[in-house]
KETIKOL-110306 format. One line per field, with one value per residue: residue in one letter; residue number from 1; x, y, z of N, C-alpha, C in turn. Coordinates in pm, whole numbers. Layout:
BEGIN
rest: A,...
nr: NUM,...
nc1: X,...
nc2: Y,...
nc3: Z,...
cac1: X,...
cac2: Y,...
cac3: Z,...
cc1: X,...
cc2: Y,...
cc3: Z,...
This chain:
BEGIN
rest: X,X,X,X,X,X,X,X,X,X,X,X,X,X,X,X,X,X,X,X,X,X,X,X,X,X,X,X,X,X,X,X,X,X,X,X,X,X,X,X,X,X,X,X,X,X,X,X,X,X,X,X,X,X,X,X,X,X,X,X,X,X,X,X,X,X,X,X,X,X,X,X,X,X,X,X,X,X,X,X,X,X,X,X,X,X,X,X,X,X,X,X,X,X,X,X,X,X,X,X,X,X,X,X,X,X,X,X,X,X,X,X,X,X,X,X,X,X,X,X,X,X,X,X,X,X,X,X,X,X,X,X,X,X,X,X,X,X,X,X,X,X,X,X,X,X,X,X,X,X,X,X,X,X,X,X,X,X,X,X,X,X,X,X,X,X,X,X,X,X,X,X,X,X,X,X,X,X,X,X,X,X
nr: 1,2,3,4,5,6,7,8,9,10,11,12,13,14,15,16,17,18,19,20,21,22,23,24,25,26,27,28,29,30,31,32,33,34,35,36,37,38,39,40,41,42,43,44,45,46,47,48,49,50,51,52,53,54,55,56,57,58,59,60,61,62,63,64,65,66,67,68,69,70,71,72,73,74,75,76,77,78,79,80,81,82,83,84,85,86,87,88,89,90,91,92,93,94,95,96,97,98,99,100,101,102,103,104,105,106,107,108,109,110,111,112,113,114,115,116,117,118,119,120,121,122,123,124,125,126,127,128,129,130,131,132,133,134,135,136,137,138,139,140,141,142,143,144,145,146,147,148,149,150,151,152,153,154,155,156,157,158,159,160,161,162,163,164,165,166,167,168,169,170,171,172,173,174,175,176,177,178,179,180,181,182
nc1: 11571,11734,11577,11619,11690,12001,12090,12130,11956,12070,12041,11922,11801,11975,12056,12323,12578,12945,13168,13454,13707,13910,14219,14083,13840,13525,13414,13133,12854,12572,12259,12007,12071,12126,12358,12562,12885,12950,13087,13190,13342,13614,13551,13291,13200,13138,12987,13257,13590,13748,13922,14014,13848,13738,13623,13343,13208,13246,13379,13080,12899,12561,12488,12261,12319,12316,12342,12549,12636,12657,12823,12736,12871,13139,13104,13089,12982,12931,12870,12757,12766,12709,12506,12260,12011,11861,11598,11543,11737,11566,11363,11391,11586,11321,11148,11280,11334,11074,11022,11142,11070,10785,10942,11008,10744,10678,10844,10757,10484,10568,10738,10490,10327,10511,10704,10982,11182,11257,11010,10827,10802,10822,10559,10374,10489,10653,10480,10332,10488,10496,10275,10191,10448,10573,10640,10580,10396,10189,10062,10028,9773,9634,9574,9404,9223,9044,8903,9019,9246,9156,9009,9206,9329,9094,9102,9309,9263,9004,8671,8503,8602,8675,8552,8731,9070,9185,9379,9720,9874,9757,9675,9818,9811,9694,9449,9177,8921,8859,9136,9214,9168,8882
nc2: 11707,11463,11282,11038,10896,10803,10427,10241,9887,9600,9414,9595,9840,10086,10402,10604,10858,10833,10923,10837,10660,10333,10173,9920,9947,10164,10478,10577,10850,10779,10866,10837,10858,11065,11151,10958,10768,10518,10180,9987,9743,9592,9343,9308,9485,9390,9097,8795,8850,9141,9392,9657,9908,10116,10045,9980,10189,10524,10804,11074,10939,10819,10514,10184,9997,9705,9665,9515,9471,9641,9850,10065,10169,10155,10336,10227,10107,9821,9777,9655,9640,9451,9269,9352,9337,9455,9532,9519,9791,9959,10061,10088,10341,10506,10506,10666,10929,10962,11010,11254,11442,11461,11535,11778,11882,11906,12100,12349,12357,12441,12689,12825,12822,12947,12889,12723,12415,12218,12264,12201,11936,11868,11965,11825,11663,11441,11270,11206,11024,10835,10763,10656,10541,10643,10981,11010,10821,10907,11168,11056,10868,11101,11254,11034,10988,11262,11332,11218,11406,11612,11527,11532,11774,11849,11767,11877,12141,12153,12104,12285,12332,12602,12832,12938,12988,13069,13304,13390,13264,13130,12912,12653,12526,12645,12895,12828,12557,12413,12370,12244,11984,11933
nc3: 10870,11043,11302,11449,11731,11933,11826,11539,11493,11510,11181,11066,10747,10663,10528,10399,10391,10203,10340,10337,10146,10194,10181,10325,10363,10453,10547,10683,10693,10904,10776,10849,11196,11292,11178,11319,11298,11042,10949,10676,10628,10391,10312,10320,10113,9837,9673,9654,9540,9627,9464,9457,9659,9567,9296,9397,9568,9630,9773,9863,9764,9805,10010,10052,10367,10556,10879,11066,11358,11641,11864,12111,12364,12245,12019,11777,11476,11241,10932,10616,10289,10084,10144,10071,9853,9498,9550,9803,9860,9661,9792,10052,9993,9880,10099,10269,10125,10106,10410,10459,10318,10430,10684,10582,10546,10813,10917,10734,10865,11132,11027,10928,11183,11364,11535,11671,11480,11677,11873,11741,11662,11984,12031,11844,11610,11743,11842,11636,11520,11730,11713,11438,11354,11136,11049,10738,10711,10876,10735,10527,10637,10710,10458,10364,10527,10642,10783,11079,11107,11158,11402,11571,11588,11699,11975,12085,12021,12148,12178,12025,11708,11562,11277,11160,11233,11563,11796,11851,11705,11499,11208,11179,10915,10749,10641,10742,10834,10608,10500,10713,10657,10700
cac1: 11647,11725,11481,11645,11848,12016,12177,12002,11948,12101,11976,11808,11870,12013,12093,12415,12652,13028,13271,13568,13709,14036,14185,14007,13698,13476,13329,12979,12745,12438,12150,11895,12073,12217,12537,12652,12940,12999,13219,13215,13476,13613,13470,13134,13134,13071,13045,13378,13721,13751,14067,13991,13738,13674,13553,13228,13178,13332,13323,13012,12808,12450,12462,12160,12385,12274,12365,12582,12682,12673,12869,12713,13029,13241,13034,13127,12877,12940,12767,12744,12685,12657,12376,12129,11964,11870,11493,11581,11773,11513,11262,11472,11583,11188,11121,11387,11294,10943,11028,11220,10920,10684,11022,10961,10583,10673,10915,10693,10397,10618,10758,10356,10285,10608,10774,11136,11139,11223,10922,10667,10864,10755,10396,10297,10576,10673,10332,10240,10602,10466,10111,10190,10581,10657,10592,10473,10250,10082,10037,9934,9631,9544,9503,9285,9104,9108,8870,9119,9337,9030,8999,9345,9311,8998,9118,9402,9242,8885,8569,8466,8715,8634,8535,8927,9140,9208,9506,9835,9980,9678,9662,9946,9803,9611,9312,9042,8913,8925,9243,9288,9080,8714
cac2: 11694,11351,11254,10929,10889,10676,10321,10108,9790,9517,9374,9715,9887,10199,10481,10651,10887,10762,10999,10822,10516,10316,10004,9831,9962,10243,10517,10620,10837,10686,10993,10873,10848,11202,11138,10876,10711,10390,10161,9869,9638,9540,9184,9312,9584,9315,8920,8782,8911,9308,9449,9788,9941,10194,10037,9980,10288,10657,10985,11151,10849,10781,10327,10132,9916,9670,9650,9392,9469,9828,9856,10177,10189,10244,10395,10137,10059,9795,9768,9576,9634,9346,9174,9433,9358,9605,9539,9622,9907,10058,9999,10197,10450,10530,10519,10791,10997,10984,11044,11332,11474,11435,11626,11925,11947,11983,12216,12429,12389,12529,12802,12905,12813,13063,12801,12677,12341,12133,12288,12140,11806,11858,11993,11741,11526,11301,11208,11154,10892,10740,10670,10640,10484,10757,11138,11032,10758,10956,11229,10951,10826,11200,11229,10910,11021,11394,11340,11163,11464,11695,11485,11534,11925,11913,11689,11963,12272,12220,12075,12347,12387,12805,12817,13032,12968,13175,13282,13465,13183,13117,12812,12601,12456,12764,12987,12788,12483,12341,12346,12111,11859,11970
cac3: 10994,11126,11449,11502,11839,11958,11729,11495,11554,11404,11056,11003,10674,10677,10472,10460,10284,10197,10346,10296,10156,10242,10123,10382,10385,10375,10701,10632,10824,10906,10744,10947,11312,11335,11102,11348,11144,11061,10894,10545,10579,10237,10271,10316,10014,9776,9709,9602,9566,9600,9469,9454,9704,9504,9214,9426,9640,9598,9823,9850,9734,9926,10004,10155,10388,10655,11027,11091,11464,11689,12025,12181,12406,12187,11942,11661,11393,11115,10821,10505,10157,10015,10238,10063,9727,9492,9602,9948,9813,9595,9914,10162,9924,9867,10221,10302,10045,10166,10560,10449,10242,10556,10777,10506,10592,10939,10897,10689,10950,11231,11020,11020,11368,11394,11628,11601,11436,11774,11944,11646,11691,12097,12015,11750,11512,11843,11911,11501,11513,11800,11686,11335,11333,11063,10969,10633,10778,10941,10682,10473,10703,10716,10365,10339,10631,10650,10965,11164,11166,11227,11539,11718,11632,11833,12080,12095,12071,12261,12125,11941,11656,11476,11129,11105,11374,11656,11836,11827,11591,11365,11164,11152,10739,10623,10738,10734,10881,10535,10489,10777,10641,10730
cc1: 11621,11679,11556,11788,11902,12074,12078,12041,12039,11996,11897,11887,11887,12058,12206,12455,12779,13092,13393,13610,13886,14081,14138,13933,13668,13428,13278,12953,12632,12310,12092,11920,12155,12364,12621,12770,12958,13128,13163,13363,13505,13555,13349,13071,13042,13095,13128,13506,13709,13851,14087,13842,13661,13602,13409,13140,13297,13262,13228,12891,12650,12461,12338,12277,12291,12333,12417,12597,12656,12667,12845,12835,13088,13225,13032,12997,12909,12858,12805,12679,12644,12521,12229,12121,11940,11735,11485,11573,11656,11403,11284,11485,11439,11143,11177,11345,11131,10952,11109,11131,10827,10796,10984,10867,10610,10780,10837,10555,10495,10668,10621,10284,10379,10668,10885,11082,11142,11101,10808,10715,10779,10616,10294,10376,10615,10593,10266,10368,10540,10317,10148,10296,10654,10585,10539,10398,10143,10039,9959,9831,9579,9467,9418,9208,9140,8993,8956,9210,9266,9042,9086,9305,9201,9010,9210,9333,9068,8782,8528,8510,8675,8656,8702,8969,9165,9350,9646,9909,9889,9732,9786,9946,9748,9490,9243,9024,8935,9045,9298,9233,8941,8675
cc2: 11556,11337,11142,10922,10773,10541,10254,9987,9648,9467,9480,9771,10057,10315,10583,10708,10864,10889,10961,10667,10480,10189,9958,9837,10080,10361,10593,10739,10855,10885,10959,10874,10982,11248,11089,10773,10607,10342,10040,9834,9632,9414,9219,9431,9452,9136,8917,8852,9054,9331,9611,9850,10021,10182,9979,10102,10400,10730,11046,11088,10770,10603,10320,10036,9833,9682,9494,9411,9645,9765,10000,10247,10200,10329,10326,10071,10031,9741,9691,9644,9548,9246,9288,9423,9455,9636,9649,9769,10008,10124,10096,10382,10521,10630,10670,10908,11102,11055,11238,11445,11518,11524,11760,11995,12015,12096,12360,12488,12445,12636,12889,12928,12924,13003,12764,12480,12246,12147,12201,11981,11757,11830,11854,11597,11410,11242,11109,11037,10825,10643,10604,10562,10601,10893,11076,10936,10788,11061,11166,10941,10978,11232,11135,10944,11176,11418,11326,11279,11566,11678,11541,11666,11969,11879,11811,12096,12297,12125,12110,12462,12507,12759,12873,13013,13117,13146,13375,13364,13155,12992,12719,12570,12558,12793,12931,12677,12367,12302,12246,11972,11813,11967
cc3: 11053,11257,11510,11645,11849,11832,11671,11531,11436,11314,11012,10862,10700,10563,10453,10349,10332,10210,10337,10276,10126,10163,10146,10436,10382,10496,10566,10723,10784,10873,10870,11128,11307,11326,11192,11220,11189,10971,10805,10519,10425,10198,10274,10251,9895,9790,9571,9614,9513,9613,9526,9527,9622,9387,9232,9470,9620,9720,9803,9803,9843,9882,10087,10240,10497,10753,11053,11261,11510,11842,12036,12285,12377,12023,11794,11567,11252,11055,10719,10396,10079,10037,10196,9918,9594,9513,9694,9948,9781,9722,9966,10114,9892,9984,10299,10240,10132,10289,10510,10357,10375,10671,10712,10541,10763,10980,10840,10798,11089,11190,11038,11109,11429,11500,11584,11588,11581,11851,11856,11645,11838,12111,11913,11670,11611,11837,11741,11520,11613,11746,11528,11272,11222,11040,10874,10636,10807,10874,10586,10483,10693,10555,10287,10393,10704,10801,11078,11232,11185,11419,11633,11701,11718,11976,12159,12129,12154,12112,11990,11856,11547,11337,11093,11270,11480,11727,11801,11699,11479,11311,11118,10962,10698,10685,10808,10776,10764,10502,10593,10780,10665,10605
């Protein structure tokens, strides 16, 4: 589930799937901003002369594009394909993958917290994007440092965190204190 509100910024890369394409150009919508759509001119699918849009991009096709421009007022967001390598590309595409990996976990830890998924977003995933810039950042640092995320659960639930959790909801990762990185 996409977290991102709000517009990206220009020169950011983005991720998108290709819902439809025209002679003169292409509407996207953007995965990671909440299937805002955008738009790929035909001059800025590829470099040089493009006869045929389609023999770059098709229906149903995931692009990395960049951010050339976004008017919030009128909700307009154009993009570029060509201004993205396949570096970039592979980069982004990774990245996405990953964040979307790290949305799963927290999906899974609120189905066992028995919370709806915006509430474990409230309770915990805001706070790990803020400190961390991403969900799997911060899942990351925990599995390097399985103290670290010891810490916040004590910071969270009191000093003195029970060999098995306590509580009507019980352990958001699994019984035991090991399981959360003890």
């Amino acid at each position: 589930m996409p977290r991102n509100k709000g517009f990206p910024e220009r020169g950011e890369l983005v991720v998108c799937s290709v819902i439809s394409v025209k002679d003169f150009g292409a509407f996207v919508t953007l995965d990671e901003y909440n299937d805002k759509e955008g738009f790929i001119h035909i001059r800025d699918a590829a470099t040089g002369w493009v006869k045929y849009l389609r023999d770059y991009i098709r229906e149903g096709q995931k692009v990395v594009c960049k951010v050339l421009g976004v008017d919030p007022s009128k909700g307009h967001i154009d993009l570029s394909l060509k201004s993205v390598n396949a570096h970039q590309k592979r980069e982004k595409i990774q990245q996405w993958k990953n964040e979307k990996k790290a949305e799963k976990l927290v999906e899974i830890i609120a189905e066992r917290m028995s919370i709806s998924l915006d509430d474990a977003y409230d309770q915990f995933a805001n706070e790990l994007i803020d400190d961390y810039e991403t969900l799997y950042g911060a899942f990351e640092a925990f599995a390097i440092s399985p103290e670290e995320m010891t810490g916040r659960i004590q910071r969270r639930m009191g000093p003195d965190l029970p060999g098995r959790c306590q509580g009507e909801r019980g352990c958001p990762l699994g019984e035991d204190k090991r399981d959360l990185g003890a």
